[in-house]
C-alpha positions as CSV (number, residue, x, y, z in Angstrom):
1,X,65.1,8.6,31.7
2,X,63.5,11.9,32.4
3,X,61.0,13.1,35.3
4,X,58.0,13.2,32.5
5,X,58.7,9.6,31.4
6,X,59.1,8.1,34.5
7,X,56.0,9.8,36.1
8,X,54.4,8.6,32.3
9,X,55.9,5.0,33.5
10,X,53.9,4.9,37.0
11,X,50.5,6.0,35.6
12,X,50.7,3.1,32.8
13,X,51.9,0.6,34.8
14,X,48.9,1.8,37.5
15,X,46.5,1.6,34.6
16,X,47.7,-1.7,33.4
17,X,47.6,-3.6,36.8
18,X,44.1,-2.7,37.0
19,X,43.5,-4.6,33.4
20,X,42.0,-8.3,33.7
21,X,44.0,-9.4,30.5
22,X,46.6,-7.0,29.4
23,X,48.4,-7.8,26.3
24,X,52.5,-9.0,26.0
25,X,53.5,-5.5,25.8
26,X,51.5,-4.2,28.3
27,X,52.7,-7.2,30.6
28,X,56.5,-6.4,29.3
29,X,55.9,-2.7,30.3
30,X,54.8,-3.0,34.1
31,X,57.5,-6.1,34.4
32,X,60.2,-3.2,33.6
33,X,58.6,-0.2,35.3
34,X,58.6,-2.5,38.4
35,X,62.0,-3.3,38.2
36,X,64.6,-1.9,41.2
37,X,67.8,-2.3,39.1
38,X,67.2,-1.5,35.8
39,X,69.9,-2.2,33.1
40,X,71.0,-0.3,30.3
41,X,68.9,-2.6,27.5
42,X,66.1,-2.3,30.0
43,X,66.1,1.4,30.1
44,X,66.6,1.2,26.3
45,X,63.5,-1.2,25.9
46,X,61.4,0.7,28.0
47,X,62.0,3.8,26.2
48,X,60.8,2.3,22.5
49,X,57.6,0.5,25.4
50,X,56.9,4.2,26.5
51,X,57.2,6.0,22.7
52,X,54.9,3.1,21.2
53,X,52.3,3.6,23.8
54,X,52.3,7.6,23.4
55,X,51.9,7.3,19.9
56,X,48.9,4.4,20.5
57,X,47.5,7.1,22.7
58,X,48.2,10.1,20.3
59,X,46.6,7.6,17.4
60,X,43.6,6.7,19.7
61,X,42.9,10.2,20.4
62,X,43.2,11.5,16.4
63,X,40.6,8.6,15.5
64,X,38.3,9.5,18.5
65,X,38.5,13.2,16.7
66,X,37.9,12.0,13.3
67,X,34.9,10.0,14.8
68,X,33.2,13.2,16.1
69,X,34.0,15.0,13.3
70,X,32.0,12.2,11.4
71,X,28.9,12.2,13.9
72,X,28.9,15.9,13.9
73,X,28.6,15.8,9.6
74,X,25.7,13.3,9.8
75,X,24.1,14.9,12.3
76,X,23.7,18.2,10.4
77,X,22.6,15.8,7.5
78,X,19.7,13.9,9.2
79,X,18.9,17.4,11.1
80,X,18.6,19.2,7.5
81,X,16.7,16.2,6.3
82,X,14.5,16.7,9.1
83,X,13.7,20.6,8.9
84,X,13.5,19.7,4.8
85,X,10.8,16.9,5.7
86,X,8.8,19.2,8.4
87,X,8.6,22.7,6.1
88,X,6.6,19.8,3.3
89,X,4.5,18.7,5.6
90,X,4.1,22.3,7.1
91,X,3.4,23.0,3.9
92,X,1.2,20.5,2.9
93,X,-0.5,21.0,5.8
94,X,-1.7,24.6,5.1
95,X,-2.2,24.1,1.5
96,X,-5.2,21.3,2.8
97,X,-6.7,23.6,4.8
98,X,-7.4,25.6,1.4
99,X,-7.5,23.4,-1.1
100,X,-10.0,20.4,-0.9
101,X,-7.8,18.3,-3.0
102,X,-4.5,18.5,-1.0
103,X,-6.5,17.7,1.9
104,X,-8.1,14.7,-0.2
105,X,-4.0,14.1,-0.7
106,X,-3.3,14.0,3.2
107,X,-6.2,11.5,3.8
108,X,-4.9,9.3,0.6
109,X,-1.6,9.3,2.2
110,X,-2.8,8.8,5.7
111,X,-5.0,5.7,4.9
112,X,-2.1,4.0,2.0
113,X,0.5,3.5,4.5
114,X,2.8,6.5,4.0
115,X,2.2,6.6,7.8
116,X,3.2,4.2,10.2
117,X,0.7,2.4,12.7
118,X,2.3,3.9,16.1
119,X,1.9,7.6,14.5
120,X,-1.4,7.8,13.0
121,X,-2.9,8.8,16.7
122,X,-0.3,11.7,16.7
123,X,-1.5,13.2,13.2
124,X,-5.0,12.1,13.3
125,X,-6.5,15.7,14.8
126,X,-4.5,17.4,12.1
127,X,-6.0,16.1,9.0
128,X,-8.5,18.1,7.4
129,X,-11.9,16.9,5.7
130,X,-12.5,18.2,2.4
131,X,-15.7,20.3,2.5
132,X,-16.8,17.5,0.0
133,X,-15.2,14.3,0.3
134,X,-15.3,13.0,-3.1
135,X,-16.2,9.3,-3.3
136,X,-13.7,8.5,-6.1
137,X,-10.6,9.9,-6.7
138,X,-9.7,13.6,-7.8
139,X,-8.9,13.4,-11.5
140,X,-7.9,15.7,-14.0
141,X,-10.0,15.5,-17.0
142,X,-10.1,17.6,-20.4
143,X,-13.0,19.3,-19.1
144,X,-12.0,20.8,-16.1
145,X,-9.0,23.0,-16.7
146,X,-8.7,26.0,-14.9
147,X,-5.4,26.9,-15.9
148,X,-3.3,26.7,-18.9
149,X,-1.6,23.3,-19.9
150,X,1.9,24.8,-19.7
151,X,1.4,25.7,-15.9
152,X,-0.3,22.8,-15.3
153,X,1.9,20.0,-17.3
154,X,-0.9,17.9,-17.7
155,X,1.4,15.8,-19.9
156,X,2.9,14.7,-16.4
157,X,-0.5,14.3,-14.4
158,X,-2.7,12.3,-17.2
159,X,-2.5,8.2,-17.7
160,X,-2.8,9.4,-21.6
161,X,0.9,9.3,-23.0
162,X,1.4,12.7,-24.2
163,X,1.2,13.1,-28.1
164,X,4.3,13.3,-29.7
165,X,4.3,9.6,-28.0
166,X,5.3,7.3,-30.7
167,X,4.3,3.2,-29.8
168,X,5.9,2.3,-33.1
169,X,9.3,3.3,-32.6
């Protein structure tokens, strides 16, 4: 056996003494390292010992790799997801502050449960009171359209189904 092996040898069988229940191989592995007169088989076993438990290592390090590749690719995700969810609410946030009925939206979502108990204190400054806080609803009726159907696709918004709706088919 080489210098590099046999220094290999003493750090494994170190590690392993310090193990409260090493495994047969392990066991097998400091009996030979220990030994004073090793035999040809011996040397021969402890070699294949010493190649399986580089390879273990090699294979434990490769998976550690692949595993922080993995939490480095979800971590981007949920941080994306994150930015994503705070340029809406950013964005909801200023359109509120112009338009009564987002601002009617954010107090619709604040009191229905869209947020949770332990952060309503945190967001509770930040909601803006319509000028007029309607006592029903925001609807869109026939009546008041201020801008073309197309832009608006009122066909979407209304609880009417729109008309080339067909109940007999």
């Amino acid at each position: 056996m080489n210098n590099s092996d046999l220094e290999y040898l003493d750090k494994l069988v170190t590690r392993f003494k310090g193990y409260k229940s090493p495994t047969d191989t392990q066991i097998l592995l400091m009996t030979l390292g220990e030994k004073a007169n090793r035999n040809l088989q011996d040397d021969k076993d402890l070699k294949v010992l010493l190649t399986a438990e580089k390879k273990a290592e090699e294979s434990l390090k490769a998976r550690t790799a692949a595993r922080k590749l993995m939490n480095a690719v979800k971590e981007d995700e949920r941080k994306a997801e994150v930015r994503k969810k705070i340029i809406w609410g950013a964005a909801l946030k200023k359109a509120a502050e112009k338009d009564p009925r987002k601002a009617q939206l954010m107090l619709e979502l604040f009191n229905e449960g869209f947020i949770s108990d332990k952060d309503k204190d945190a967001v509770r400054g930040d909601l803006i009171m319509p000028v007029t806080t309607p006592t029903e609803p925001l609807s869109i009726s026939d009546d008041v359209v201020t801008e073309p159907e197309d832009n608006l696709n009122l066909s979407r918004l209304s609880n009417r189904p729109p008309p080339q709706y067909n109940p007999a088919y």
